[in-house]
Backbone bond lengths (Angstrom), bond angles and torsions (degrees), N, CA, C in turn:
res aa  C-N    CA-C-N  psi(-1)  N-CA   C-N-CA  omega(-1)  CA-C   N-CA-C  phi
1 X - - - 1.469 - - 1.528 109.35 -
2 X 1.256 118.25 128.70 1.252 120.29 172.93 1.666 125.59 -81.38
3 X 1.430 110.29 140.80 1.656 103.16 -164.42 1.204 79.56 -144.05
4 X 2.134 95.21 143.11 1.003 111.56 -151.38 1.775 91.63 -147.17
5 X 1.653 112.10 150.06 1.139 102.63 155.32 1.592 144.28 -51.00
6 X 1.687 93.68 -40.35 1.019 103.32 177.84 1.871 120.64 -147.40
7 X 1.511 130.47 173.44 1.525 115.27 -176.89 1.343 98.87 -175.78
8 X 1.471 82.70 118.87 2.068 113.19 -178.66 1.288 92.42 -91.82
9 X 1.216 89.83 137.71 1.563 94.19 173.25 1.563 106.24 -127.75
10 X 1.094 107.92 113.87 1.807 102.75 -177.51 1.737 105.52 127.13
11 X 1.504 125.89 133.08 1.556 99.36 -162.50 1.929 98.18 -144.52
12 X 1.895 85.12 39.28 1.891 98.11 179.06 1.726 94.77 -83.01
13 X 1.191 117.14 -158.58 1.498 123.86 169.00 1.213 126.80 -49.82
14 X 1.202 119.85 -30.43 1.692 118.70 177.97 1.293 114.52 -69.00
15 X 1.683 91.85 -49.90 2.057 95.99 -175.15 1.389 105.75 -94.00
16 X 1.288 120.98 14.87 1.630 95.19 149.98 1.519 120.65 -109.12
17 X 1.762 115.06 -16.71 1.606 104.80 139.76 1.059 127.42 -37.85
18 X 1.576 120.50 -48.73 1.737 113.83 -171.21 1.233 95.08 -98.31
19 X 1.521 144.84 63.43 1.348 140.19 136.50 1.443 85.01 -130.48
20 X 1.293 168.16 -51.86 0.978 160.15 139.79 1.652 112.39 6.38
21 X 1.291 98.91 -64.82 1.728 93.38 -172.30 1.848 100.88 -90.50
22 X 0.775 114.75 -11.13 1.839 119.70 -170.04 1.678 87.63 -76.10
23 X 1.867 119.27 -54.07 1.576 101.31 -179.39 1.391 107.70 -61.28
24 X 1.196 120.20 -30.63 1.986 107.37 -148.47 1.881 72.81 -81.96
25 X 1.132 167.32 -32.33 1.399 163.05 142.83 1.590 95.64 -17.42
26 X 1.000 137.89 -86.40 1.353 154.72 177.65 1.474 101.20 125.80
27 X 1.066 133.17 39.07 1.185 140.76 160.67 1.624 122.32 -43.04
28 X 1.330 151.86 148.54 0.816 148.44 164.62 1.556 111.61 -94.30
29 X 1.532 145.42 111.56 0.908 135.43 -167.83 1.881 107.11 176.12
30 X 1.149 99.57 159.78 1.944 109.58 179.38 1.335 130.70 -127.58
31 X 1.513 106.16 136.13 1.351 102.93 -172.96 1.688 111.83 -90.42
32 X 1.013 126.32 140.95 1.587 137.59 -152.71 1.553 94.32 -147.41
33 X 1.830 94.75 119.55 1.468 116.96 166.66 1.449 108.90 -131.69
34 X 1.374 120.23 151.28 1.507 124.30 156.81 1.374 119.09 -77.39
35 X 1.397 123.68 8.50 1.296 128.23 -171.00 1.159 95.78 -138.86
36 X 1.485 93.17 -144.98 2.025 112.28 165.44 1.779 111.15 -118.85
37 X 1.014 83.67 165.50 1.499 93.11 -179.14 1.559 131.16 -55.49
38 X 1.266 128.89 113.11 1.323 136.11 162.42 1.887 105.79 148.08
39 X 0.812 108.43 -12.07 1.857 116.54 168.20 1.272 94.02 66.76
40 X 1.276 126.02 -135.97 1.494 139.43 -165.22 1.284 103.53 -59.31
41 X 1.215 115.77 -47.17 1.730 97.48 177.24 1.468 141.52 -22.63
42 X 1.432 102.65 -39.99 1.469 129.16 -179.18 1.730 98.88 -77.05
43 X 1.039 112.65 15.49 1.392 108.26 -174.72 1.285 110.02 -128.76
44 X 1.862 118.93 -20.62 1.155 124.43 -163.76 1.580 116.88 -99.19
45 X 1.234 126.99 143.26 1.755 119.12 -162.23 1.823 80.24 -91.74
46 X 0.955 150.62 -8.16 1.506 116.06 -151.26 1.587 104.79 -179.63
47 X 1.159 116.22 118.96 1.820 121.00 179.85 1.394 109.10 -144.40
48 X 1.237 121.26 96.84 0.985 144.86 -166.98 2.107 121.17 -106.09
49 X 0.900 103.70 1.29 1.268 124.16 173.80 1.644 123.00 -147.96
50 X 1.298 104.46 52.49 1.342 133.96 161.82 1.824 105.86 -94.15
51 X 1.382 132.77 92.07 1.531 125.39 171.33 1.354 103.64 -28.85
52 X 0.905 93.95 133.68 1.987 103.86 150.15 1.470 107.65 86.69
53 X 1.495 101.33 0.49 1.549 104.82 173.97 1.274 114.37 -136.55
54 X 1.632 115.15 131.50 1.637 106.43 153.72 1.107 156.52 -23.95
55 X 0.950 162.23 140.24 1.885 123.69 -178.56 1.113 104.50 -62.12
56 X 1.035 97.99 137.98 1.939 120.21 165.15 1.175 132.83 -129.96
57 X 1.278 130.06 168.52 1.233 110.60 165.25 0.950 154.87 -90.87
58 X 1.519 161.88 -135.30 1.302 119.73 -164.57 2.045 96.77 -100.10
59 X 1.537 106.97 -51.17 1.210 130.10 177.12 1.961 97.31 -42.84
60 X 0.952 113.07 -30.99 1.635 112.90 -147.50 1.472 81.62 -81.58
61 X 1.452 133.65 -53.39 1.302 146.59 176.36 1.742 119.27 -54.57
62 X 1.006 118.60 -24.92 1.492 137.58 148.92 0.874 127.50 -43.59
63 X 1.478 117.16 -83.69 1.466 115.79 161.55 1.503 131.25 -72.30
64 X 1.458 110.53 -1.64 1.757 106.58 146.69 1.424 118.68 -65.44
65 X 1.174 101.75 -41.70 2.078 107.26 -163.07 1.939 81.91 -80.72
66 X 0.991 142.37 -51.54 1.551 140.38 172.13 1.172 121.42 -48.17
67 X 1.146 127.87 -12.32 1.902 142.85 -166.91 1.476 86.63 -97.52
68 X 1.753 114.69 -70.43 0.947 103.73 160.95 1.793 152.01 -7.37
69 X 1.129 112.15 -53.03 1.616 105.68 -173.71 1.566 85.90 -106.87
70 X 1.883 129.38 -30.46 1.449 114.98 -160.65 2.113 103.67 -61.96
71 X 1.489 93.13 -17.51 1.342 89.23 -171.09 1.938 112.60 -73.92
72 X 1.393 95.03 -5.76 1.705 93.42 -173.37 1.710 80.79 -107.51
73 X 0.795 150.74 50.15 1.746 147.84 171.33 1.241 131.25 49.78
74 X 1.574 99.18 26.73 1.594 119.18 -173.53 1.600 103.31 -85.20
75 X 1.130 123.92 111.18 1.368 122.69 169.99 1.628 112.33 -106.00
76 X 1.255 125.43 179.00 1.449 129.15 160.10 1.206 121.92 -118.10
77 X 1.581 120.19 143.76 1.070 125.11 -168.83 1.374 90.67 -108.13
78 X 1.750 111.08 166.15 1.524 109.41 -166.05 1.684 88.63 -126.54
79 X 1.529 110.74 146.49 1.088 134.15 154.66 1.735 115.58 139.82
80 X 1.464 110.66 145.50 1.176 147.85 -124.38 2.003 89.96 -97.59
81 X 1.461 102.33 111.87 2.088 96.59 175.20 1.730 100.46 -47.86
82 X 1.021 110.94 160.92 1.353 126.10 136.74 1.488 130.41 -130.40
83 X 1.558 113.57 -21.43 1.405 135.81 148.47 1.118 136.66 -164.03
84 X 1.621 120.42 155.92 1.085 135.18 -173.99 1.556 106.91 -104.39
85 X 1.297 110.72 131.39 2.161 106.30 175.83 1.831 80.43 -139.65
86 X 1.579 86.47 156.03 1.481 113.12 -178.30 1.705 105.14 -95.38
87 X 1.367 157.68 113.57 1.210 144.37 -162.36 1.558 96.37 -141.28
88 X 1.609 117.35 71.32 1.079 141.05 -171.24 1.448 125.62 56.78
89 X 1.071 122.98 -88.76 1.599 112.51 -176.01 1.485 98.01 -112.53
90 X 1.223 132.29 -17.28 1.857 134.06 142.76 1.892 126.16 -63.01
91 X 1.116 105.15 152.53 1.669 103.21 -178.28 1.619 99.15 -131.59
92 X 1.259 102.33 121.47 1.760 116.48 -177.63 1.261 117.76 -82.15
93 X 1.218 101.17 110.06 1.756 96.21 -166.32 1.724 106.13 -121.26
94 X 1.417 104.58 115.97 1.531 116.72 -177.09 1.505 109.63 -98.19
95 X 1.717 105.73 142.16 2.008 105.92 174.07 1.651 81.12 -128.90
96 X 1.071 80.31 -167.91 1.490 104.63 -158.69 1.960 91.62 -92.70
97 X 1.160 129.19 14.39 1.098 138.81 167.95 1.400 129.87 -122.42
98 X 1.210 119.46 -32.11 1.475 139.43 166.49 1.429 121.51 175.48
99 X 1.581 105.10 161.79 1.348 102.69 168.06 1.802 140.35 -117.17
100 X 1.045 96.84 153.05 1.553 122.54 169.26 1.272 123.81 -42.68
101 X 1.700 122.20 152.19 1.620 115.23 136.95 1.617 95.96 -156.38
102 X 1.522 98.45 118.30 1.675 98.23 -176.15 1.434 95.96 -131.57
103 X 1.680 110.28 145.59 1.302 110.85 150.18 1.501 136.52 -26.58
104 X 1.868 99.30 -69.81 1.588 79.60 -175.35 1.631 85.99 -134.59
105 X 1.192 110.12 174.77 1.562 125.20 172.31 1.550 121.69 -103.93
106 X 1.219 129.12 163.24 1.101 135.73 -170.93 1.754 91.63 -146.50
107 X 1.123 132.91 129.74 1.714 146.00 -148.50 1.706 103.66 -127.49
108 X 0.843 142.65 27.96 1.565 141.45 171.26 1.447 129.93 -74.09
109 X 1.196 109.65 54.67 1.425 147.18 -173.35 1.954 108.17 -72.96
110 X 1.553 99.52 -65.18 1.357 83.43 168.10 1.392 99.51 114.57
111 X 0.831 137.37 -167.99 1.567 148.43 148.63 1.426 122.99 -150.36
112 X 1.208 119.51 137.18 1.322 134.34 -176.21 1.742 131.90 -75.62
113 X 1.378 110.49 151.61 1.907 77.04 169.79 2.004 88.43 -135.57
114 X 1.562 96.23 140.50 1.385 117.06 -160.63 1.897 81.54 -86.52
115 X 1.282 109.66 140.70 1.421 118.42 161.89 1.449 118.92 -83.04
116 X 1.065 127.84 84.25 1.288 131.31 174.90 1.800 135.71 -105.64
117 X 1.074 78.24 17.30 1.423 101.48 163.97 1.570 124.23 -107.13
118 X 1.543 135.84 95.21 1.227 119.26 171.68 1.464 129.16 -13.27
119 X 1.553 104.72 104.14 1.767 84.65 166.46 1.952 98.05 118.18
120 X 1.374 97.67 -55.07 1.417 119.67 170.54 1.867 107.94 -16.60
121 X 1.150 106.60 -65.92 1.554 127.51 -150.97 2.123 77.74 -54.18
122 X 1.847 103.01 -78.39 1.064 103.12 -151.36 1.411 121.95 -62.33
123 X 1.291 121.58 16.97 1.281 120.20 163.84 1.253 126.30 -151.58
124 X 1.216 105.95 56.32 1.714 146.50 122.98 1.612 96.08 -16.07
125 X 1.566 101.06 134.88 1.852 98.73 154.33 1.802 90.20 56.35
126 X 1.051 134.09 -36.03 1.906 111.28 171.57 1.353 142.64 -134.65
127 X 2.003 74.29 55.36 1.602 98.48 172.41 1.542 105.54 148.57
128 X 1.507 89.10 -49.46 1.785 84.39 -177.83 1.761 92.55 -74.72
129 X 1.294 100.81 155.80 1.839 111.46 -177.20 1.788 97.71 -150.74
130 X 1.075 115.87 163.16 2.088 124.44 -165.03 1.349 94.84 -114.56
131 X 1.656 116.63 -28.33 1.659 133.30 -152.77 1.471 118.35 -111.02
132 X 1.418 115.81 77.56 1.671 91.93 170.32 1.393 126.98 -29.61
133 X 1.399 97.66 -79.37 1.503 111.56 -168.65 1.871 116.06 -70.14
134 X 1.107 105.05 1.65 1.606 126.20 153.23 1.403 106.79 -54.32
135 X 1.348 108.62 -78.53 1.974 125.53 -156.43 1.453 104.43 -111.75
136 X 1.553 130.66 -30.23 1.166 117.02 -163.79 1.131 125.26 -48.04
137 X 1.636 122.70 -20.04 1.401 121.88 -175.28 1.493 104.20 -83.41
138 X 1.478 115.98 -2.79 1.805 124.98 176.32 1.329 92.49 -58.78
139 X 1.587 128.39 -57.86 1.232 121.39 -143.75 1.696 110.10 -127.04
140 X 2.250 98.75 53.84 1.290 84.77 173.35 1.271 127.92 -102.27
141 X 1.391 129.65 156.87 1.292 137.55 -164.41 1.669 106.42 94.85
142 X 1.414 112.63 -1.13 1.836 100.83 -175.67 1.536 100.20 -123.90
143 X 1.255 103.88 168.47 1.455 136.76 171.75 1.329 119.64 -43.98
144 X 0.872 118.42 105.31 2.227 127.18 -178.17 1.709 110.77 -117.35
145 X 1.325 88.33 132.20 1.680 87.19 163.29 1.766 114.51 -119.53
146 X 0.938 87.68 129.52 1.927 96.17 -175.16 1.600 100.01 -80.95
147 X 1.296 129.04 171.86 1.496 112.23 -178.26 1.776 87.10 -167.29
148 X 1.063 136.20 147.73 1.310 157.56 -172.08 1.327 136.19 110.38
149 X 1.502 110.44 -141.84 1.330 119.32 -179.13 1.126 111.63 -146.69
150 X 1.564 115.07 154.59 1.717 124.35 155.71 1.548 84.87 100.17
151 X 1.674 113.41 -174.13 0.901 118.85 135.49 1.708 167.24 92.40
152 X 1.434 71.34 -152.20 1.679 113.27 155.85 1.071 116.14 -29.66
153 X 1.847 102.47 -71.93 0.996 108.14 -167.44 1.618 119.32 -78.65
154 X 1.675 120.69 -10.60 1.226 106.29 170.09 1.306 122.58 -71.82
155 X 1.296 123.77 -28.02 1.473 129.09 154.10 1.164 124.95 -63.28
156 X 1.333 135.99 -2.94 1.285 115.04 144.84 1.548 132.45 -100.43
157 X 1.342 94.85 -11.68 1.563 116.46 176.12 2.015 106.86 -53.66
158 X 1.665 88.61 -47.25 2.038 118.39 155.07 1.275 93.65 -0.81
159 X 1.748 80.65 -104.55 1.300 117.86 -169.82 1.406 137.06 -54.64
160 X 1.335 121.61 -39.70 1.373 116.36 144.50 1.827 144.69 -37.00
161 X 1.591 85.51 -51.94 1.056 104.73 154.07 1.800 136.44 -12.88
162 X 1.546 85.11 -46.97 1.543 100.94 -175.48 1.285 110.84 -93.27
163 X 0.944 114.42 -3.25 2.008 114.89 -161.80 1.508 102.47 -136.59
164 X 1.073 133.93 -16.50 2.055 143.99 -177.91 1.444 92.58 -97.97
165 X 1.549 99.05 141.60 1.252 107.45 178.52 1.805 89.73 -83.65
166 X 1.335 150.00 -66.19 1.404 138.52 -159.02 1.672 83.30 -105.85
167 X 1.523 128.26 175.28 1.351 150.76 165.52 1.390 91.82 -144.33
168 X 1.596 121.57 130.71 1.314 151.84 -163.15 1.965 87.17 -137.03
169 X 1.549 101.70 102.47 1.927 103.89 174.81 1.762 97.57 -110.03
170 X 1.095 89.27 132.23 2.241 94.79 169.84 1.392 102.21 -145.75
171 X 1.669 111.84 107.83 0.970 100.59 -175.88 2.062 100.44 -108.64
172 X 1.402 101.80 145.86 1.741 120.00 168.55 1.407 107.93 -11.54
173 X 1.850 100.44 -71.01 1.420 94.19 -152.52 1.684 103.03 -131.58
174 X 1.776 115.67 -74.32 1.343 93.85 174.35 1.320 119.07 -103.17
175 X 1.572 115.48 145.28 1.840 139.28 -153.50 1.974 84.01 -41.60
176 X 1.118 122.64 133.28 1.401 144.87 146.50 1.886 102.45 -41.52
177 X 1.121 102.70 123.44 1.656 117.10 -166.15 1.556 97.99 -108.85
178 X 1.604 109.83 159.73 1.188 112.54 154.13 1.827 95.38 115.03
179 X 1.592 100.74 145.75 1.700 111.85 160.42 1.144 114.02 -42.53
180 X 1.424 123.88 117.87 2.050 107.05 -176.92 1.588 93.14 -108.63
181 X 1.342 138.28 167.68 1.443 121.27 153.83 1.461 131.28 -82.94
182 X 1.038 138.62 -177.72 1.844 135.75 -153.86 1.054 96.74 -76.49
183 X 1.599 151.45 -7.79 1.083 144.48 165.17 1.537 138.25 -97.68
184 X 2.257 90.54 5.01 1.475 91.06 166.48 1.209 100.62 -102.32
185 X 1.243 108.86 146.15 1.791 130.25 157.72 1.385 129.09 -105.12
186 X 1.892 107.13 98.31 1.545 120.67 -158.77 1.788 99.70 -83.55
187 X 1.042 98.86 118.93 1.433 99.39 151.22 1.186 124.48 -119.31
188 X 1.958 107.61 149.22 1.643 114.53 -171.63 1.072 105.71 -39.43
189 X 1.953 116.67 -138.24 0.793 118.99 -157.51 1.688 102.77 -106.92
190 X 1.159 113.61 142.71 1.501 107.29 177.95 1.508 129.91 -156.21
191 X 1.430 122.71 -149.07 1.408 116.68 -159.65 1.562 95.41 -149.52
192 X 1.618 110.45 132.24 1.318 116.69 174.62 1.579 113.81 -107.89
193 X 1.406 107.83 85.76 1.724 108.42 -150.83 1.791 113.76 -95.44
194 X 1.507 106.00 26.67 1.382 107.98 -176.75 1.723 103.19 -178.01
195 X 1.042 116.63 164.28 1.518 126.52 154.62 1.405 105.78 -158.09
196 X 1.480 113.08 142.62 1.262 127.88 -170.92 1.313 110.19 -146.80
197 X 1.788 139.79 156.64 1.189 150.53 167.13 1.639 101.49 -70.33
198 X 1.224 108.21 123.57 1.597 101.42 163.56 1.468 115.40 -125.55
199 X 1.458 112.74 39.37 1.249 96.70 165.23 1.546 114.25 107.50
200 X 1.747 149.27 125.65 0.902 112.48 145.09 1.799 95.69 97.16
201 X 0.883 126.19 0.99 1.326 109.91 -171.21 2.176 122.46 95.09
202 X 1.808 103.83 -24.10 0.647 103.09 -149.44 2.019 111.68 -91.56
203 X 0.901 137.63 -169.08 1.345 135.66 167.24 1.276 105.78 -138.60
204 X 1.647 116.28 139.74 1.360 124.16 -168.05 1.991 86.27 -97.20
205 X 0.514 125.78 154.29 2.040 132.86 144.53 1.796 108.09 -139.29
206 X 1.335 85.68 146.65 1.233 112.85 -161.59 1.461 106.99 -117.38
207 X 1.323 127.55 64.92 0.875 147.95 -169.31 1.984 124.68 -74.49
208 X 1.415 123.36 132.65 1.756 108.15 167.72 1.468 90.21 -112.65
209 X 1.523 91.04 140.56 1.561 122.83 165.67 1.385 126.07 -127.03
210 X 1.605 116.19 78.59 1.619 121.75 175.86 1.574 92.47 81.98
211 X 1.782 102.40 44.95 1.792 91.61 165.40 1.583 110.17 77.34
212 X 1.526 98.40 3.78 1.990 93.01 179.16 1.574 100.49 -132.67
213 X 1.838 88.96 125.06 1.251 95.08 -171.97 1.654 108.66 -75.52
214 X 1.467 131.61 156.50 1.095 122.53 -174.61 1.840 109.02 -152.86
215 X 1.029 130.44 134.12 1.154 135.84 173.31 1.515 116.98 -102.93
216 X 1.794 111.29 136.99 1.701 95.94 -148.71 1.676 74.48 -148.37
217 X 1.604 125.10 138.90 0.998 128.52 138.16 1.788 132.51 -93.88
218 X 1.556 114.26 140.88 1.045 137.13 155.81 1.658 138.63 -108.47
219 X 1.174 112.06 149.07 1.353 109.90 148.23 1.385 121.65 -71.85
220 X 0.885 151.86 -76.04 1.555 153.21 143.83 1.690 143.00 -60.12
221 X 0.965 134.90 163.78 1.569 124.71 179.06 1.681 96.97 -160.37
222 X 1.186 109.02 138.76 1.309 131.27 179.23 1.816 114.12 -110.78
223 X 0.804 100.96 73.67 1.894 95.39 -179.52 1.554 110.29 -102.55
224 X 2.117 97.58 121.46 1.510 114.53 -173.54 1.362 90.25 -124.10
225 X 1.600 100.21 90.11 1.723 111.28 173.89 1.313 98.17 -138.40
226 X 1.470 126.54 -69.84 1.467 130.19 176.40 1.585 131.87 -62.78
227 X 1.632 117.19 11.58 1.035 139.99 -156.85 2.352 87.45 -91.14
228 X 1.751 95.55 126.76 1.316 93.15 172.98 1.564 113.37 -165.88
229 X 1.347 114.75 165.80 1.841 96.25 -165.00 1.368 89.94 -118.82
230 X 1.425 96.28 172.45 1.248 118.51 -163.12 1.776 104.38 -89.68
231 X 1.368 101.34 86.68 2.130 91.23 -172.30 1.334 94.61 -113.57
232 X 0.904 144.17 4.34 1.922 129.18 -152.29 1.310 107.84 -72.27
233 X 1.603 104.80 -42.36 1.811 101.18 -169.72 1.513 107.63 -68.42
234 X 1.678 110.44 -26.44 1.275 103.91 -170.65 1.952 118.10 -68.60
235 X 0.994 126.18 -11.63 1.521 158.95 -169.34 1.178 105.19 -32.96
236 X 1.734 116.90 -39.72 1.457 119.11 -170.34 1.713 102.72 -84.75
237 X 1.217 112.75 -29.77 1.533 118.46 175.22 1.285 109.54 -71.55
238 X 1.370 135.02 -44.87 1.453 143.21 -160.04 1.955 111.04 37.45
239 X 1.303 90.89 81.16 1.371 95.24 -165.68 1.991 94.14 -100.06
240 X 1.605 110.18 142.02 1.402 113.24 -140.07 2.212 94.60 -60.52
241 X 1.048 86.77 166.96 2.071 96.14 172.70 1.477 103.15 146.51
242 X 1.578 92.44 171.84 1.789 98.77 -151.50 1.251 119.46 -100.12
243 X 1.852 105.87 29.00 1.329 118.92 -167.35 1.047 113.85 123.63
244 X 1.623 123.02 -60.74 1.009 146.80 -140.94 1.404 122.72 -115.94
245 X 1.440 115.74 -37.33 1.731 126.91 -140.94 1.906 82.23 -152.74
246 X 0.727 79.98 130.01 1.980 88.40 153.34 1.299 122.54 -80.81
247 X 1.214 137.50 137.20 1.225 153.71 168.87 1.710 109.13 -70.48
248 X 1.026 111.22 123.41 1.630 109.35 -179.67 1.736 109.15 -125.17
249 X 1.270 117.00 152.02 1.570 112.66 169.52 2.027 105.29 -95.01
250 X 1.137 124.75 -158.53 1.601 118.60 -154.46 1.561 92.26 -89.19
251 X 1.468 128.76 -10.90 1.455 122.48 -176.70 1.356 113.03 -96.28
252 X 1.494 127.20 -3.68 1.388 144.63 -177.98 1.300 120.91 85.37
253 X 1.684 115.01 18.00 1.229 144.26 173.41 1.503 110.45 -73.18
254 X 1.596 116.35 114.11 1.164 120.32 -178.40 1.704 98.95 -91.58
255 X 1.565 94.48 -168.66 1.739 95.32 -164.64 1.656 119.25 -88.12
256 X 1.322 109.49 34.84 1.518 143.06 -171.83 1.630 97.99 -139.58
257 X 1.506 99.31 114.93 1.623 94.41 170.08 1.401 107.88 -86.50
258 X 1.402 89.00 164.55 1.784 107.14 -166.20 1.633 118.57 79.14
259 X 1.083 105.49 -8.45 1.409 108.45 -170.84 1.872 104.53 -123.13
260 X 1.437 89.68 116.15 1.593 110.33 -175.57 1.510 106.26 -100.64
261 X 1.072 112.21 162.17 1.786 128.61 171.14 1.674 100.12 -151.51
262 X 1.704 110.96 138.01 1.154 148.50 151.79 1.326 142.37 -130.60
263 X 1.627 113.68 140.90 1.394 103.04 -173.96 1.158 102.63 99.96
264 X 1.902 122.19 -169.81 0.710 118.76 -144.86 1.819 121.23 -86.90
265 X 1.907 101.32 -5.95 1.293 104.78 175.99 1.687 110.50 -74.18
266 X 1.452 120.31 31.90 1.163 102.75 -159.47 1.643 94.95 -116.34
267 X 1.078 107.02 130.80 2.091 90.78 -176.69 1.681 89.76 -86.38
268 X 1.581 83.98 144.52 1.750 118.14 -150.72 1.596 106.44 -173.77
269 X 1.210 149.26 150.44 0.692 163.84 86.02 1.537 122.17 46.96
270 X 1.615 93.31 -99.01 1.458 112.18 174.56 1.833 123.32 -94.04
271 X 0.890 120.59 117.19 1.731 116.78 164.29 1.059 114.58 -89.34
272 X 1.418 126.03 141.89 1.425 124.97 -172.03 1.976 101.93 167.96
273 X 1.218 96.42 159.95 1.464 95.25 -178.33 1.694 104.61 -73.76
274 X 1.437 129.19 -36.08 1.144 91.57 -176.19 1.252 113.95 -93.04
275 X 1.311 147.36 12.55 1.460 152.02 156.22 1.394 89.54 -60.73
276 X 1.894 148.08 -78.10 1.022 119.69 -167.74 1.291 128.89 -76.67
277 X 1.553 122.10 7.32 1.543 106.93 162.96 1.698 109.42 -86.05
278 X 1.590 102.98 -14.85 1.853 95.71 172.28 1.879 102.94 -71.02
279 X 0.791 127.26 -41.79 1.348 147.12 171.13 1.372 106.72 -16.18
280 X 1.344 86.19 -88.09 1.877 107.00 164.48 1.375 118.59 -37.74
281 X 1.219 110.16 -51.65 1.198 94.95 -151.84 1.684 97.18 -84.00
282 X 1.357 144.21 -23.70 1.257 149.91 172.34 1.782 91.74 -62.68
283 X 1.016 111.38 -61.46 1.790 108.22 -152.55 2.036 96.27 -50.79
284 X 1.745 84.41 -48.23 1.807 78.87 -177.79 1.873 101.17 -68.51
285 X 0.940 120.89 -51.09 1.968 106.18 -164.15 1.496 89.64 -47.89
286 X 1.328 151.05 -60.41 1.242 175.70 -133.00 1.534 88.82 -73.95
287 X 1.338 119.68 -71.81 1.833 124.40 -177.18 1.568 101.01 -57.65
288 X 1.387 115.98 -48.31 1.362 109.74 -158.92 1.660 114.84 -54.31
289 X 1.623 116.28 -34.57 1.423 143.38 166.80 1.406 103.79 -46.24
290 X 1.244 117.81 -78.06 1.589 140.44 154.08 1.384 117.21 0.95
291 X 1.913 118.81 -83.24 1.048 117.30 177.44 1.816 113.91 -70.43
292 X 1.628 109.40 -37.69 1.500 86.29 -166.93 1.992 113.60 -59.30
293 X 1.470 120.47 -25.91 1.236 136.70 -173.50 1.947 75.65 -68.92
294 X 0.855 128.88 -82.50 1.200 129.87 -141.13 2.157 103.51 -34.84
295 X 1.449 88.87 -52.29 1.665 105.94 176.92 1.311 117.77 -62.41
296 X 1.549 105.18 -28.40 1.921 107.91 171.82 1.388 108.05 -64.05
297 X 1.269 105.05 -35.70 1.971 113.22 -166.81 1.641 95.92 -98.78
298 X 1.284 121.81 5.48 1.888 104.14 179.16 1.343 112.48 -119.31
């Protein structure tokens, strides 16, 4: 079994900031993905408010932030958690390939959004978007439909707001609250029961509202329903959060010492690439403090 100072788990923007600063530390430790390197990126058509970069695309931004650490001899190893156990001042961490024993952890997992809307999946990247402040400036002056619950969605309903020529809000379950401006249009409670290409740029949804079926075109649609993070392995720790997001203190220290989270599993505010390369790079300076104290006192 390999034992390690330290182990990122996740190898999108957060965890390759914190393998970035964990080598220039000289830390002994590995970065661990179930995929390849860059997380959602590889998923995204367009990032255009990344500093210091042009818009690009999402993949293209991947293997920049990946060039990055491969050039200091940071590679990734592949395979998938299935659990985390605490075994005193080490945490045992098993994938479905082998196992671990590291001081402390670093959690950059991420969260996913399940397509559960017919139609949803295949138009990804052309039209449907997860990110206001990602794409909204894609589609200003046009027609948006926001779609969920909680929230979320009143903050993006916000922000759109300012940049969509109409905002179309339907939220699941309870009515979306709050002053909207003359260009949002709240509807009760309802159902987004299709998405389709119509042509033109445009998207048909096929929406129920109070039992009335209704067919509605957009340029864009934002649906925050299938949106969920990756906590399961963590389960045996029960490290504190609101379901969903981990709770962190200002060093990226969740409520389990030794054990960090960055990025986007982190409840926060804003998601965005450079929130999780600040992420990273605090959670790792933050561990690096962590383990060397840990070895002064063991």
């Amino acid at each position: 079994m390999l034992e390690l100072d330290a182990l990122v788990i996740g190898a999108g923007p957060a965890g390759l900031a914190a393998a970035l600063y964990l080598k220039r530390g000289n830390l002994s430790f590995l970065l661990l993905d179930k995929m390849g390197p860059g997380g959602k990126l590889n998923e995204i058509h367009e990032i255009a408010n990344m500093p210091g970069f042009i818009p690009l695309k999402g993949p293209e931004l991947a293997k920049e932030l990946y060039s990055s650490v491969s050039r200091l001899d940071v590679g990734v190893s592949y395979g998938e958690v299935v659990s985390v156990e605490r075994e005193g001042d080490f945490f045992f961490v098993r994938t479905d390939v082998d196992e671990y024993r590291a001081r402390a952890l670093i959690v950059a997992t991420g969260f996913v959004y399940e397509a559960l809307i017919p139609g949803e999946r295949e138009l990804r990247g052309h039209g449907v978007s997860y990110c206001a402040t990602c794409d909204g400036p894609l589609y200003r002056g046009k027609d948006v439909l926001v779609y969920g619950e909680g929230s979320r969605v009143e903050e993006e309903v916000a922000y759109l707001s300012g940049l969509a020529n109409e905002v179309t809000a339907l939220s699941r379950q309870a009515p979306i609250e709050g002053k909207h401006s003359p260009n949002v249009h709240v509807y009760g409670e309802g159902e987004v029961l299709s998405l389709s290409p119509n042509g033109g740029g445009k998207i048909k949804a096929t929406v129920s509202i109070h039992g009335t079926k209704k067919e509605l075109l957009y340029d864009a649609v934002f649906p925050f329903y299938g949106e969920r993070s990756a906590l399961a392995f963590l389960s045996s720790l029960a490290p504190r959060s609101d379901g969903r997001f981990l709770e962190v203190d200002g060093g990226m220290m969740s409520s389990i010492p030794g054990l960090f989270a960055a990025g986007d599993i982190v409840k926060k505010g804003l998601r965005q690439v450079v929130t999780a390369l600040s992420d990273g790079a605090v959670a790792a300076t933050s561990l690096i403090a962590y383990v060397r104290r840990a070895k002064r006192n063991g």
